[in-house]
C-alpha positions in Angstrom: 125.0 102.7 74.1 125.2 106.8 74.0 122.0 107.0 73.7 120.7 104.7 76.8 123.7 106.5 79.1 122.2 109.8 77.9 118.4 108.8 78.6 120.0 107.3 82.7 121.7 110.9 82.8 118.8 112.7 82.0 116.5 110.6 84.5 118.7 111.6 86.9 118.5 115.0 86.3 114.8 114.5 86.9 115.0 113.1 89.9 117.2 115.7 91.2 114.9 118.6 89.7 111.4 116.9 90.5 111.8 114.4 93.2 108.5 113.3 92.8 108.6 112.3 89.1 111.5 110.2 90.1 109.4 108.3 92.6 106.5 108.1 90.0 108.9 106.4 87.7 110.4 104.0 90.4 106.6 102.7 91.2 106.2 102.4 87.6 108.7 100.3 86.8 108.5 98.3 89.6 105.1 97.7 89.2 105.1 96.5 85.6 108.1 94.7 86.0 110.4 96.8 83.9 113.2 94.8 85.1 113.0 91.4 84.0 111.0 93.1 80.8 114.2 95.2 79.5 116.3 92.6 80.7 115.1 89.5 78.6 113.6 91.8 75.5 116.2 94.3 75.6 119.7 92.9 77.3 119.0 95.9 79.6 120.3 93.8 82.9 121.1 97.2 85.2 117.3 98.4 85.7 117.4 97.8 89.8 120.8 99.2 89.6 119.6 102.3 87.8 116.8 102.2 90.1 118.8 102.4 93.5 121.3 105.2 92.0 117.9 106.8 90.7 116.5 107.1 94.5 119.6 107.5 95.9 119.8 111.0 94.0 116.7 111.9 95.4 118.1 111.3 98.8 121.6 113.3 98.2 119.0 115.9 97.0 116.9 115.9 100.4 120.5 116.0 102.0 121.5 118.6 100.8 118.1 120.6 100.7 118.2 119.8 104.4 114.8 118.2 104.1 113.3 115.3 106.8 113.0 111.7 106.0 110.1 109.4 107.1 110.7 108.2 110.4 109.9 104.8 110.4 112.7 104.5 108.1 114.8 103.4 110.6 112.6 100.6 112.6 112.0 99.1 108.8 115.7 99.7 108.3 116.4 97.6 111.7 114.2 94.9 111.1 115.3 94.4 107.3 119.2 94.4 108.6 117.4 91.8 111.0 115.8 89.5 108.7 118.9 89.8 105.6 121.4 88.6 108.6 119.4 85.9 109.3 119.0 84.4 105.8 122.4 84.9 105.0 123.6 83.1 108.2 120.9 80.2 106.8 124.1 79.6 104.2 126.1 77.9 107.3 123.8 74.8 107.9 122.0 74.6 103.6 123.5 72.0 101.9 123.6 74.1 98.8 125.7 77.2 101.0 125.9 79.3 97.6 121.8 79.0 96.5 121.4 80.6 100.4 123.8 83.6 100.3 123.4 84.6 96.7 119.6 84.3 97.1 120.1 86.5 100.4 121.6 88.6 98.6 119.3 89.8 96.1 116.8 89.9 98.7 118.8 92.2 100.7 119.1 94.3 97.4 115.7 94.2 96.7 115.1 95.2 100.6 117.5 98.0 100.0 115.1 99.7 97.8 112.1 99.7 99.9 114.4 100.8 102.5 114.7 104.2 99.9 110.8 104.1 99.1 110.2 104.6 102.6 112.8 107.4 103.7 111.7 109.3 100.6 107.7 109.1 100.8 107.4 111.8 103.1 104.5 114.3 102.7 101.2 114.0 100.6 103.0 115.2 97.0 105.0 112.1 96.9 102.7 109.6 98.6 100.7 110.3 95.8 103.0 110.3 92.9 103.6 106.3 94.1 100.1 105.6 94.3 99.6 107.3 90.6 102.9 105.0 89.0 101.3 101.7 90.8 97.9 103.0 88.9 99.8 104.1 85.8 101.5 100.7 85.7 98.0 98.9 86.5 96.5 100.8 83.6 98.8 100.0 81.3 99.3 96.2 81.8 95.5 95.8 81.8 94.6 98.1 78.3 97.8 95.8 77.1 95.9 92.8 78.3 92.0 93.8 76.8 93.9 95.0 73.8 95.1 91.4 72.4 92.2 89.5 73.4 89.9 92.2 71.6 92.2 92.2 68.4 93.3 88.5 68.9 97.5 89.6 69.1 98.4 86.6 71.2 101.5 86.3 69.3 102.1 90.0 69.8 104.2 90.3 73.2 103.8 94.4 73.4 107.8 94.5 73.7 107.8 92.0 76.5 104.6 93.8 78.7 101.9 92.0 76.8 103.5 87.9 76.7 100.7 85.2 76.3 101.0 81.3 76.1 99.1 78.7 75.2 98.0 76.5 78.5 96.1 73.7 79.4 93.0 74.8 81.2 90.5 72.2 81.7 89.5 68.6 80.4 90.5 68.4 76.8 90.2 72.4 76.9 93.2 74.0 75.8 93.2 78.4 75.1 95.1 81.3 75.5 96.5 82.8 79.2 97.7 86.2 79.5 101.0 86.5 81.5 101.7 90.2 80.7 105.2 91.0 81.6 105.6 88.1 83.7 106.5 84.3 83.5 103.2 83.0 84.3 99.6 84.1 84.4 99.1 83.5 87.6 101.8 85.8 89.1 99.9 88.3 86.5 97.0 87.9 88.2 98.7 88.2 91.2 100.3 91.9 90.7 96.8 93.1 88.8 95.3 92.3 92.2 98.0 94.3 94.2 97.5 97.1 92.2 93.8 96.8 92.0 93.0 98.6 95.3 95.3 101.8 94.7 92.6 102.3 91.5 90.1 101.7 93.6 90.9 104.5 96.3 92.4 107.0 92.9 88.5 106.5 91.9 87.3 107.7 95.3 90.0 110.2 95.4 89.4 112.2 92.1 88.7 115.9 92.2 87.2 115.4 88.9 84.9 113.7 86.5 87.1 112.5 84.0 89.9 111.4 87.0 86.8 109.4 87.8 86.3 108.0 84.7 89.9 107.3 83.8 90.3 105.6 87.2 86.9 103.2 86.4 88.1 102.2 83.3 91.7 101.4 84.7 89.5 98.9 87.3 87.4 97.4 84.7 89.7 96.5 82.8 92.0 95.0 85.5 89.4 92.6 86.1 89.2 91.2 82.8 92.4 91.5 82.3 92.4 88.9 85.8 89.7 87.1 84.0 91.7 85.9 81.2 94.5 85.0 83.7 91.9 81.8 84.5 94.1 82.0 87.7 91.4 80.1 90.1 93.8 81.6 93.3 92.9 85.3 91.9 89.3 84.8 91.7 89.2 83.7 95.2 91.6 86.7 96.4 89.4 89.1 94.1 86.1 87.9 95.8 87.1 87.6 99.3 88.5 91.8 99.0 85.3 92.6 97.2 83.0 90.7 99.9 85.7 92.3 103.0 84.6 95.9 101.4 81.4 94.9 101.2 81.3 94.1 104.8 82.9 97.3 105.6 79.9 99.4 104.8 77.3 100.0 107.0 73.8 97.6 107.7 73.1 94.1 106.0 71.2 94.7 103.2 73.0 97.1 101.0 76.3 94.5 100.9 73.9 91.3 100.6 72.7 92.8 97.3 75.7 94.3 96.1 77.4 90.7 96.6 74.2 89.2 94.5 74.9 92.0 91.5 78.4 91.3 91.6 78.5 87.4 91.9 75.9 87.4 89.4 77.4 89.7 86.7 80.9 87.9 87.9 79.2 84.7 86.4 77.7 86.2 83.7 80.4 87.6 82.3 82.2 84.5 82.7 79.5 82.2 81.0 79.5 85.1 77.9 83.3 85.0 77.3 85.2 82.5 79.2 83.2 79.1 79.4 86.3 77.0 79.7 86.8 79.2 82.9 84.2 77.6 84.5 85.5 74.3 83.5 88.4 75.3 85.4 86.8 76.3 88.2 84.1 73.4 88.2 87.6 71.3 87.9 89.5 72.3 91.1 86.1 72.6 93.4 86.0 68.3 92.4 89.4 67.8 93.2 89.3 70.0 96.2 86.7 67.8 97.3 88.5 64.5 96.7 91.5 66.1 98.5 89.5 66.3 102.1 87.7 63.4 101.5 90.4 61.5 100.7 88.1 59.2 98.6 88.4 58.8 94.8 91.6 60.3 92.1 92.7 64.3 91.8 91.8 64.7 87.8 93.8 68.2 87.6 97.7 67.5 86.8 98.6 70.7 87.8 96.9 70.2 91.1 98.4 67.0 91.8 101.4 68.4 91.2 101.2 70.9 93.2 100.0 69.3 96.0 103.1 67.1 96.0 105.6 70.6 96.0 103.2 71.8 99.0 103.9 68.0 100.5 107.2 68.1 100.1 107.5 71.4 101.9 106.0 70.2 104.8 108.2 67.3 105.1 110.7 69.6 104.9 110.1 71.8 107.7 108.8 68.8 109.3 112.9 67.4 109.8 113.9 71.0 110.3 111.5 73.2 112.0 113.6 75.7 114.0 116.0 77.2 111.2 114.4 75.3 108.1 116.7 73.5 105.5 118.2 77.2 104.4 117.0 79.9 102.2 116.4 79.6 98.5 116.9 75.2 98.9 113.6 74.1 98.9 114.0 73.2 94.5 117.5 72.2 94.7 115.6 69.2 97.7 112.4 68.9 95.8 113.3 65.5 93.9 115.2 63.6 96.2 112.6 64.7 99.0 109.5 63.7 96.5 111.5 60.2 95.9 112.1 59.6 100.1 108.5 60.1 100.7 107.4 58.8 97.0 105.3 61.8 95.8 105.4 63.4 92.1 109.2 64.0 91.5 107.7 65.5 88.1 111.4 65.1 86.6 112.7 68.3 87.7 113.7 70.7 90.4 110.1 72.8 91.6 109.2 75.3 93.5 106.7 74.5 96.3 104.2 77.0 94.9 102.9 78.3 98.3 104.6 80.9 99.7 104.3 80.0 103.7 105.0 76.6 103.2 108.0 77.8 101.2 109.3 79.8 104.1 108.1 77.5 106.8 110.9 74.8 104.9 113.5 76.9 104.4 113.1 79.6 107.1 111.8 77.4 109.8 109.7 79.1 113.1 112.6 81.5 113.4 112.0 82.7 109.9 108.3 82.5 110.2 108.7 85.3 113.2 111.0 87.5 111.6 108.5 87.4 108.3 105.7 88.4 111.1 107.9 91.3 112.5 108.4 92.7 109.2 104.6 92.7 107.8 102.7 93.2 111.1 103.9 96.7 112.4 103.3 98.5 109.2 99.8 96.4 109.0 98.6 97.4 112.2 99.5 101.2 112.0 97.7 101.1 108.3 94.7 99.5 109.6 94.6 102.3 112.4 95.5 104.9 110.2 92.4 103.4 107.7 89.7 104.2 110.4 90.6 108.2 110.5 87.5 108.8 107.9 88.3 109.5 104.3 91.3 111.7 104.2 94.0 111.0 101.3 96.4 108.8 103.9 93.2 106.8 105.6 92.1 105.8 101.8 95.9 105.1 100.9 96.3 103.3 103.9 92.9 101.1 103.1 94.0 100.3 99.7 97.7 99.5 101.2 96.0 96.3 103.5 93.5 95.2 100.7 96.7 94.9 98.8 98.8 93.0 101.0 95.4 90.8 101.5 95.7 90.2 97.9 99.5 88.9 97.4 98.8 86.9 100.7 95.9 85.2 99.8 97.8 84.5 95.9 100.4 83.6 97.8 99.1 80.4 99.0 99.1 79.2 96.1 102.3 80.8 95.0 105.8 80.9 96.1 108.4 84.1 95.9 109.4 84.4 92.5 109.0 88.1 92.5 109.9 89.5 95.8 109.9 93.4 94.7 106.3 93.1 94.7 105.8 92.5 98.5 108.8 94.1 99.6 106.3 97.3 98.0 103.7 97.1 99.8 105.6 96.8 102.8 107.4 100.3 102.0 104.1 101.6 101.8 102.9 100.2 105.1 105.6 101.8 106.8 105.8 105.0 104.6 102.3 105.7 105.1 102.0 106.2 109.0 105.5 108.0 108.9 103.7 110.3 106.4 100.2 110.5 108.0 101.9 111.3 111.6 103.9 114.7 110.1 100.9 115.8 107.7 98.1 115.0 110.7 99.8 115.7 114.6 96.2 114.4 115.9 95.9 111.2 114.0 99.5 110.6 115.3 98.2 111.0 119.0 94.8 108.9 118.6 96.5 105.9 116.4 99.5 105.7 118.6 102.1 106.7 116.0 103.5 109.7 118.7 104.9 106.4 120.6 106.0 104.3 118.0 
């Protein structure tokens, strides 16, 4: 106990000494989940506590150092207040009042701290120290990953950051999935993705050849490491950013072949070490098929299944589509939905594993609007920002939208069992053009930001 208070005090002292360090450490931990991994290995259940009081010293210290804070701080600030009254008021008309407002609650906590990511990311120094703990944390998570399928340590957890499980994957196929420091592999695959672009952009960033190197490994290895995920809703996210940057470069030819190479070594690499993968994938492209054809039986359980969550969703927000049925209700409705419109009740309360369908139920259009206000202004400004050439904030702010791209398009097929991660991004979408307007007064004037 002395020594874990001494190790918070001296953090602190860090963060009050180097600022930047701190916020290296925050993205850090957030990023590999530090959290829920000290909470369920260690008993350590005060990590987002410690992490607030963390960045809250480095905000006494810009105080009293009379230093400026990023000035979208308080649009994001507004809309967040915005969004965290609305869910809590959702508690009035859910049946289950006390699921709504203790799940508002922790969102609004969680909010809280990207409300602190984005006053503090201010200037180029600290913009990059975040980028480096997302990379750090990326690095880390995938070495962990290659690491026990190269040695075979599946029953090796890495102190909570390394967790694998035994899954069903195809047919009669049954193998190892990694879930790193996460509950399932397909989240994993999820984050690897968010944090994929950052090492892209540190790669184009480095001053040097072994910051080059260091930053090719990190994204080799988070692709395999996505690889032995066998999440099918990463490998479409993974392909549709690398076909998007593709497209980005200039003339036809050089992105046709570049998609051939990749596609081809994609399925190479896939035949040479994960054959059941394609089983998988050969799996849910048949059942897809059945699905819009309507002709003919779903084989995949876990795509019947989820098709029913995704069903009941919809009926859901079908009988309640202004205000939804309340946030954080859709599992405690699942079954007795399921059973009104006889679909899989699957013998317990689900989630409806697709985020906008989740929402959509338990936010309703009102919800659905205040989600849009909250992820498009940032967006926008990023994807401005992205078009000033190839200075530090334009690659940041590239890597920032090819990251949200990523949890969106995992998020179909996933619903918002870790929040911190989007709530991320979106302090970096709105940290970003805050930054980029003080360090660059022209960009500010050509990209609108002088009249945001």
């Amino acid at each position: 106990m002395l020594a874990a208070l001494i190790s918070v005090l001296l953090l602190f002292v860090v963060c009050f000494v180097a600022p930047s360090a701190g916020i290296w450490l925050a993205f850090f931990s957030i990023f590999t989940n530090s959290a829920q991994v000290l909470t369920a290995t260690w008993g350590f259940s005060s990590l987002t506590e410690a992490l607030i009081v963390m960045l809250l010293t480095i905000f006494l210290r810009d105080v009293m150092s009379g230093r400026g804070f990023n000035r979208f701080v308080l649009p994001f600030g507004a809309v967040l207040m915005l969004c965290s009254t609305y869910l809590l008021a959702s508690a009035s008309w859910a049946r289950f009042s006390n699921l709504a407002f203790e799940g508002a609650f922790n969102l609004a906590k969680t909010g809280f701290v990207a409300l602190l990511l984005v006053a503090l990311l201010t200037d180029h120094r600290r913009m990059g120290a975040a980028v480096a703990g997302v990379v750090a944390g990326l690095g880390l998570l995938a070495a962990i990953t290659a690491l026990q399928y190269t040695l075979g340590l599946y029953d090796f957890e890495f102190w909570g950051f390394g967790i694998a499980t035994y899954h069903h994957i195809s047919g009669e196929i049954d193998s190892w999935r990694i879930d790193g420091p996460m509950t399932d592999p397909n989240y994993y695959a999820q984050v690897l993705l968010i944090g994929l672009p950052f090492a892209v952009i540190g790669a184009v960033r480095a001053n040097n050849r072994f910051a080059w190197l260091i930053h090719i490994i990190v994204i080799m290895l988070s692709i395999m490491a996505v690889a032995l995920t066998y999440s099918r809703g990463g490998l479409v996210a993974m392909t549709l950013m690398g076909l998007l940057f593709l497209l980005r470069r200039r003339g036809v030819v050089f992105p046709m072949v570049m998609l051939v190479l990749v596609v081809g070594l994609g399925f190479l690499v896939s035949t040479l070490f994960h054959l059941s993968y394609l089983d998988r994938l050969n799996a849910a492209v048949g059942d897809v098929i059945v699905i819009v054809n309507g002709e003919g039986y779903i084989q995949d359980e876990a795509i019947s299944g989820r098709l029913s969550e995704m069903l009941v969703a919809v009926h859901l927000f079908a009988d309640h589509p202004v205000f939804g049925v309340g946030y954080d209700q859709y599992e405690a409705l699942y079954q007795n939905t399921a059973n009104i419109h006889g679909l899989m009740a699957r013998g317990q309360d689900r989630q409806a594993h697709s985020l906008m369908l989740e929402m959509l139920a338990e936010r309703g259009l009102i919800g659905m609007l205040l989600f849009a206000l909250i992820v498009l202004p940032g967006t926008v400004l990023c994807w401005q920002i992205g078009g000033f050439g190839r200075s530090s904030h334009s690659l940041i702010a590239r890597a920032i939208n090819y990251s949200l791209l990523a949890y969106l398009v995992t998020s179909i097929f996933l619903h918002d069992a870790f929040p911190i991660y989007f709530w991320m991004i979106i302090a970096f979408s709105y940290a970003v053009p805050g930054a980029a307007g003080k360090m660059m007064p022209n960009l500010g004037e050509r990209s609108g930001l002088a009249r945001a």
